[in-house]
N, C-alpha and C positions, 0 to 999 in steps of 0.2 A: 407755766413758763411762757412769756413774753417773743414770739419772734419776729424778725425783722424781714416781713413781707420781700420789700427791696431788694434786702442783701439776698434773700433765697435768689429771687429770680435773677438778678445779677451775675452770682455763683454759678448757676444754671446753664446761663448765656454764655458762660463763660465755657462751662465743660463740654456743652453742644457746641461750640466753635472749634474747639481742639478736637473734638470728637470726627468733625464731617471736614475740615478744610487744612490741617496742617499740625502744626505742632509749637509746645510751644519753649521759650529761650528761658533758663531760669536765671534769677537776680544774682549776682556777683553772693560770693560767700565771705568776705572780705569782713575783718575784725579791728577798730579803731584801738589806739595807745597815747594819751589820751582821751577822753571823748568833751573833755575842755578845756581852752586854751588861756593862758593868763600875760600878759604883758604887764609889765613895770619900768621905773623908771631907769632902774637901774639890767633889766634884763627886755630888753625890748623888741626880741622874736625868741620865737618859739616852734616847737616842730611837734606833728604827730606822725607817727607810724601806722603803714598799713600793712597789712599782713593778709594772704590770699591765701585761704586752706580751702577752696576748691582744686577742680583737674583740668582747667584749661588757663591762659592767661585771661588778665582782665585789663581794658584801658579805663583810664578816666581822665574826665580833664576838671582844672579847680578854677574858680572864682570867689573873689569876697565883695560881700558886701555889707553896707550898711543896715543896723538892725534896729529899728523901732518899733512901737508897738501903741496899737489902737485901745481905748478904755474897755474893749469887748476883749482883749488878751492877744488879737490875734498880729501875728508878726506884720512889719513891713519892711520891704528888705529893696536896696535899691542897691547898684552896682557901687563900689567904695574905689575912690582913688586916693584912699589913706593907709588902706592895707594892702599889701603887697602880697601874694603868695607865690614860692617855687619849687616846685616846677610848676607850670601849667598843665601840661599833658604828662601822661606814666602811664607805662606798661606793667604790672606786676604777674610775674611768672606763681604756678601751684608753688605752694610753697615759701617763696621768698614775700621779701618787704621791700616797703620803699619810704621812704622819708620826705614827708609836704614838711617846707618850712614858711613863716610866716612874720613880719617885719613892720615896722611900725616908724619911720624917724622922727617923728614930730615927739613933741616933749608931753604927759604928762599934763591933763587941764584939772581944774577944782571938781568934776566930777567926771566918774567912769566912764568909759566911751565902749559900746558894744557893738560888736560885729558878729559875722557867722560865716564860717568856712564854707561854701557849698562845694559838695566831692559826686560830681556827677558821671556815671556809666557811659563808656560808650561802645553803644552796638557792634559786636564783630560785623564786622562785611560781610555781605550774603551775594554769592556768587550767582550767575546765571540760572545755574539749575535749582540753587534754593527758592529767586524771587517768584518763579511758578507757582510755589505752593504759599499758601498764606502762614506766614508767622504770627504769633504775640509773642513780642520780645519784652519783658519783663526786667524792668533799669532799674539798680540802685539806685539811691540819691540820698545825701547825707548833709544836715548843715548842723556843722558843731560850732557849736558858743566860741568866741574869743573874745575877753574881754580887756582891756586895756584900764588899770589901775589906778586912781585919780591920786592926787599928792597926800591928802587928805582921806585917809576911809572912815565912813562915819554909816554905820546902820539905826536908819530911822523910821519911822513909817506913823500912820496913823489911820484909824477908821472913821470917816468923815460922811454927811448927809446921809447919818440911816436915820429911817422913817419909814411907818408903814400905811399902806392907804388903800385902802378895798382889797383887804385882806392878802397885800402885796409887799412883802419887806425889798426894800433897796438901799444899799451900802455903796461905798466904793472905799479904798484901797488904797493909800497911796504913800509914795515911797519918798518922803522928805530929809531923806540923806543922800549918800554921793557915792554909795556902791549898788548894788541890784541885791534883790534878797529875792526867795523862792521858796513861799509858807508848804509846811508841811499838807497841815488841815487848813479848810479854813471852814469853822464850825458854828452851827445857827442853834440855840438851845432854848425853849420854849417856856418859862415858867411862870406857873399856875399860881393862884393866892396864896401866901406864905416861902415862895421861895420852889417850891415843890418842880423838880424839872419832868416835863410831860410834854414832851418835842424833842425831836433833835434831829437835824438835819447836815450833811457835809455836802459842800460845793468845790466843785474843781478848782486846785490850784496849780498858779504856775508862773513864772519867773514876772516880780515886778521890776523893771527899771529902773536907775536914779533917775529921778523929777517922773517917772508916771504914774497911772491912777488905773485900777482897774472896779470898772462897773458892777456890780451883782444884784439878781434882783431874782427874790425866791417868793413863789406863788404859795400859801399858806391855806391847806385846808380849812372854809368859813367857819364847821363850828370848830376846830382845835382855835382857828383867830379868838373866836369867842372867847375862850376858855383861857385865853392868855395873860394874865397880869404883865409879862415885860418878858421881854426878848435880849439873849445876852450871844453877843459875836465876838468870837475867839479866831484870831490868824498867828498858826504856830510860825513862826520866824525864829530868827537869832537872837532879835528883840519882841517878845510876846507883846501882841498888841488884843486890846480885848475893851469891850464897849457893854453896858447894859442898857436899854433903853425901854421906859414904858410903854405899855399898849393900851391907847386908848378905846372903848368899844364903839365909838364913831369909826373904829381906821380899820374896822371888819366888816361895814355897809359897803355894800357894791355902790 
């Protein structure tokens, strides 16, 4: 078994901290209703529910913003003055709910527009005699999807620039329709002369954009490259998209 040097000591750091200076705040216990939000042309906000089955209250306050994303997958998110959300601040008592609603007036463009709710904790107040003693306060933080509807929905995608070269396969990903799709697998299948599969590899998936692309690039052990007549890439979607592509035995020289 494989363990993660880091995370021990991390962990560690963490129980000796509680151990010798204080104590620590646990994360809100707080359950989403939705946990995605959809805007249309014709229904143009939307609400989630939150729900607190912990024993104390919890605050939080919301913001939205803008959500795009790098060819590496990973989010960027910048403050939105297109999405509106209310309340900003909420109290929610053990027990009860409260309802974030979420608003949109602009109309409807030729493709999806994504955002993401951010639902952020915020720290009870710590009185005098608390800030003596050292806390780690441990904050929720939540950003759910909202995506807003384009006139047109059309699922399309394709797998573009694979190639392999010192025993390196690289793909990308991209999403040439006008809603966002989120592959199941997205799978690398190795085969041998005659078709025979002798590989098989799954790489993280996870939400592509309308108009983005996301990057993959899978290191192939040199002699299974050897061994490779042609490489076939499957990305399970709503529309299967799937590529087979030759290996040449120059493109397993380092």
């Amino acid at each position: 078994m494989c363990i993660d040097k880091k995370a021990v000591l991390a962990v560690t750091a963490l129980a000796l901290a509680l151990c010798f200076t204080g104590r620590a705040s646990n994360a809100a216990d707080v359950v989403f209703s939705p946990t995605t939000l959809q805007l249309t042309a014709r229904q143009r906000n939307a609400s989630v529910v939150l729900t607190n089955h912990g024993t104390a209250p919890v605050r939080f306050e919301v913001h939205t913003l803008e959500w795009a994303q790098g060819t590496d997958g990973r989010m960027k998110l910048d403050p939105s003055d297109e999405l509106v959300a209310f309340p900003a601040l909420l109290t929610i008592d053990p027990g009860q709910s409260r309802t974030v609603r979420v608003a949109d007036s602009n109309p409807p463009s030729s493709s999806e527009r994504s955002f993401r709710l951010k639902i952020t904790e915020i720290p009870e107040f710590q009185g005098p005699a608390v800030k003596d003693a050292t806390t780690i306060t441990l904050k929720s933080q939540f950003l759910l999807p909202v995506f807003y509807r384009p006139v047109e929905e059309k699922v399309a995608g394709a797998i573009a620039a694979a190639g392999v070269s010192r025993s390196t396969l690289s793909f990308s990903v991209t999403n040439t329709g006008t809603v966002h799709f989120r592959p199941k697998d997205v799978e690398v299948v190795g085969l041998g002369p005659g078709g025979k599969p002798v590989y098989n590899h799954t790489l993280e998936a996870w939400y592509v954009l309308s108009g983005g692309r996301r990057d993959y690039t899978l290191a192939l052990p040199p002699a299974t490259c050897a061994s490779l007549a042609a490489l076939s890439i499957t990305v399970q979607t709503d529309v299967p998209l799937k590529q087979t592509l030759e290996v040449q035995p120059s493109a397993c020289r380092a």
